[in-house]
N, C-alpha and C positions, 0 to 999 in steps of 0.2 A: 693535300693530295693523299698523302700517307694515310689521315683519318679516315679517309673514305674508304680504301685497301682494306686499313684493319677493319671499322667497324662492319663491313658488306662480310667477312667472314667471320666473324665475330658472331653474328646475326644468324648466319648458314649452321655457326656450330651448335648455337644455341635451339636454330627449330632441328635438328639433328637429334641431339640431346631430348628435344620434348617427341619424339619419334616421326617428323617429318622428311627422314633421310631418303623416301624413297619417290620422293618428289624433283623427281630429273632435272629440270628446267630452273625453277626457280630457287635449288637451295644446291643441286651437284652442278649444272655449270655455269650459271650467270655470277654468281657471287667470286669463283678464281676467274672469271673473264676480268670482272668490274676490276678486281685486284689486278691484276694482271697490266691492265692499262695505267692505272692508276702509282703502280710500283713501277711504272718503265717511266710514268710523267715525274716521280719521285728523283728515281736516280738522274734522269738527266737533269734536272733544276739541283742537284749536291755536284754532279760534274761539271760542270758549266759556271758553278761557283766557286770552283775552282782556281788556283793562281796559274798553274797548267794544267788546263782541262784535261789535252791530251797525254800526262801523266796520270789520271787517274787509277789505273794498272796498280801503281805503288803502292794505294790502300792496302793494298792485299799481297803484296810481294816485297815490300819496306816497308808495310805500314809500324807505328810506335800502337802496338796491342794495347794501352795503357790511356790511349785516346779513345773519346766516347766516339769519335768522328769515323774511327777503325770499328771498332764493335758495332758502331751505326748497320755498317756496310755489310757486317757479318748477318748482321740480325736480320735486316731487311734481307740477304741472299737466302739465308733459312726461311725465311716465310714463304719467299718467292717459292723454295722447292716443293714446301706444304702447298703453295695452291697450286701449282704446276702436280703434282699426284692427284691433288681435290678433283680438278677438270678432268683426268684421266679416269679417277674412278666414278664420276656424273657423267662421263660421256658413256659408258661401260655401262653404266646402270646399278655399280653394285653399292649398295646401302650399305652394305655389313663393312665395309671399307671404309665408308666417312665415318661411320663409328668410331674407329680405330683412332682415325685420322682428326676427329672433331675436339679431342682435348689439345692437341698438337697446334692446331688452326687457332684455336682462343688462346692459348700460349704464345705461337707466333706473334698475332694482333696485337696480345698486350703489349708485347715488348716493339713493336715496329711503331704505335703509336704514341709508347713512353719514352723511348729510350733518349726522345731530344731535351727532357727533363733533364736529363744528365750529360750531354753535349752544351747548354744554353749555363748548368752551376758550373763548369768548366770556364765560362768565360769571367771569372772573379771580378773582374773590372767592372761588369754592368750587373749593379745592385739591382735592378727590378725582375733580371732573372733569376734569382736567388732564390725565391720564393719556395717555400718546400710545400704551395699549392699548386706547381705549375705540373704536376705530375699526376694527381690527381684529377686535374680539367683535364689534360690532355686526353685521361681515361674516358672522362664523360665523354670529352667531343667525340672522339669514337664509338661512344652510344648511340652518340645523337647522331653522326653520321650513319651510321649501320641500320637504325630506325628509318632517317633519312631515304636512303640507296631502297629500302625494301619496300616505304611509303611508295614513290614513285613509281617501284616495279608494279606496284597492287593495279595501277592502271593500266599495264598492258600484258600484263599475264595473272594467270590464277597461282598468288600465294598464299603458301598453308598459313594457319593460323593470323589471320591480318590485324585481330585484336590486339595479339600478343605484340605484334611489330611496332601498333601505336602507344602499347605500353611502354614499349622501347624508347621508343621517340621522345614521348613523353619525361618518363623518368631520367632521360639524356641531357632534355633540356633543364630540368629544373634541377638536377645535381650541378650542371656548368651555371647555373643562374646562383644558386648557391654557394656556391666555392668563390665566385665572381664577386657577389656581394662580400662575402668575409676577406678577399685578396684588396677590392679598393679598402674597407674600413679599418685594414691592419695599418699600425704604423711601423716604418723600418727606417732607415739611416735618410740621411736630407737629399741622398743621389736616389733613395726609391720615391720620396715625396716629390721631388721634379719632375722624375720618369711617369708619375701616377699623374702629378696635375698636365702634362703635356697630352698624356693620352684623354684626360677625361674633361679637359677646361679648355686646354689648348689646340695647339696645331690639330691633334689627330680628336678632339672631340667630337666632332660631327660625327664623323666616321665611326666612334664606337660609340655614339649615342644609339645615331639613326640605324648604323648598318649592325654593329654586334649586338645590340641591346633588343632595339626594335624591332627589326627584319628578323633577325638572327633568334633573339628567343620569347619574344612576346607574342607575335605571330603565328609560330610554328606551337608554342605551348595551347594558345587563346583556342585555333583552329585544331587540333588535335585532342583538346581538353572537350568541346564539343562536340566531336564525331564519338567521342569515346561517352559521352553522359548521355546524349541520345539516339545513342546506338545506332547511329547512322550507317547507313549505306554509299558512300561517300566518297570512295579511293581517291579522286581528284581532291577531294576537299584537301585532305591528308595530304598529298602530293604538293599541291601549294605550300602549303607548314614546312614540309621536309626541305624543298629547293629554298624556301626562304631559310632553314636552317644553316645550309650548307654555304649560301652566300654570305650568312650573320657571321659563320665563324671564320670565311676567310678576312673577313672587314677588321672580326674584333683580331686577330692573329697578328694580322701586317699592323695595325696600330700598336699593339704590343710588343712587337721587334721594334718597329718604328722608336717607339717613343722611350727604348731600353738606349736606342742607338743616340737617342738627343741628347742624352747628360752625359758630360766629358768623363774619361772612365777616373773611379775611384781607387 
């Protein structure tokens, strides 16, 4: 959920950046709405996973600063405030303010999208979170989600630059497709080789064959690769690519926790 948050503004700061600020609808308010919802679907699934839900408060009022799980909370409420002014100044209409505001938004994104890299090497026990690649997918998925959210929108409203967004997409996927293929063919300790063969042979292999591999980036690469070589006019087409993106990576996500969770901690 978080990916979708960061890369939908992420996306916003970047056509900003190439001078589409002044495009109300599709780059000042829908991108902090998307976030918006998306950062509220966030926090309550980190609350609610909670041992006392209803102490959640304490992150922030006893939280140990010193925990990725505290700084999580910080990071995410700093982003939250960046897209809470984004909406303010797209509702407003004023461009010369997402300006301001657009290096702020891509900053937020990174770190709202990263920061469980450094929550997940906190947990020492599970060797397959370790990886010092899980920080860098993370980044793509929020490419690829951000390309995703804007594919989609291209079908029901007019967004600038649409080629640029399928680059996005694009390039999202085949950095996570990338980093993916060098994270299975590393080798690391016997509790990462269990956790890799559970996700990719075992229990959860279906699931990240069919759903993160296939669905998730051969689909969205295949179908997007296409609109983009013959210049298609296509936005559905795209649109399909993207929703298959964003179901590819929650498939291959949960198998990856999943199957961190299956070997006994080391």
């Amino acid at each position: 959920t978080k990916a979708i948050a960061a890369g939908a503004m992420a996306v916003a700061a970047l056509l900003v950046l190439l001078g589409h600020g002044d495009v109300q609808a599709a780059v000042g308010v829908v991108p902090p709405v998307v976030a918006g919802v998306f950062l509220a679907a966030t926090g309550f699934l980190l609350i609610t996973d909670l041992k006392q839900p209803t102490r959640f408060h304490y992150l922030l009022t006893r939280g140990n600063t010193s925990s990725w799980l505290v700084k999580g909370a910080y990071v995410l409420m700093a982003f939250a405030a960046v897209s809470a002014a984004w909406f303010v100044a797209g509702v407003l209409d004023a461009p010369g303010v997402l300006d301001w505001l657009a290096p702020l938004a891509a900053l937020g994104a990174a770190g709202t999208a990263g920061y469980t890299a450094y929550l997940f090497a906190q947990c020492e026990g599970r060797d397959l979170w370790q990886t010092p690649l899980l920080l860098p997918v993370l980044l793509a998925q929020a490419v690829t989600a951000g390309g995703a959210v804007y594919a989609i929108l291209d079908v029901f409203m007019d967004v600038p630059a649409p080629t640029a967004v399928r680059w996005v997409l694009l390039g999202g996927v085949l950095a996570t497709a990338a980093l993916l293929a060098v994270e299975l063919t590393s080798h690391g300790s016997r509790h990462v080789e269990l956790a890799v063969h559970a996700m990719t042979r075992g229990t959860w292999s279906a699931q990240f064959w069919w759903g993160g591999v296939v669905v998730g980036l051969l689909v969205p690469g295949a179908l997007t690769a296409i609109a983009l070589a013959a210049d298609l006019d296509a936005p559905a087409l795209v649109a399909v690519g993207g929703l298959a993106a964003l179901v590819g990576m929650f498939a291959y996500e949960d198998a990856f926790v999943r199957a961190g969770q299956s070997v006994p901690l080391s």
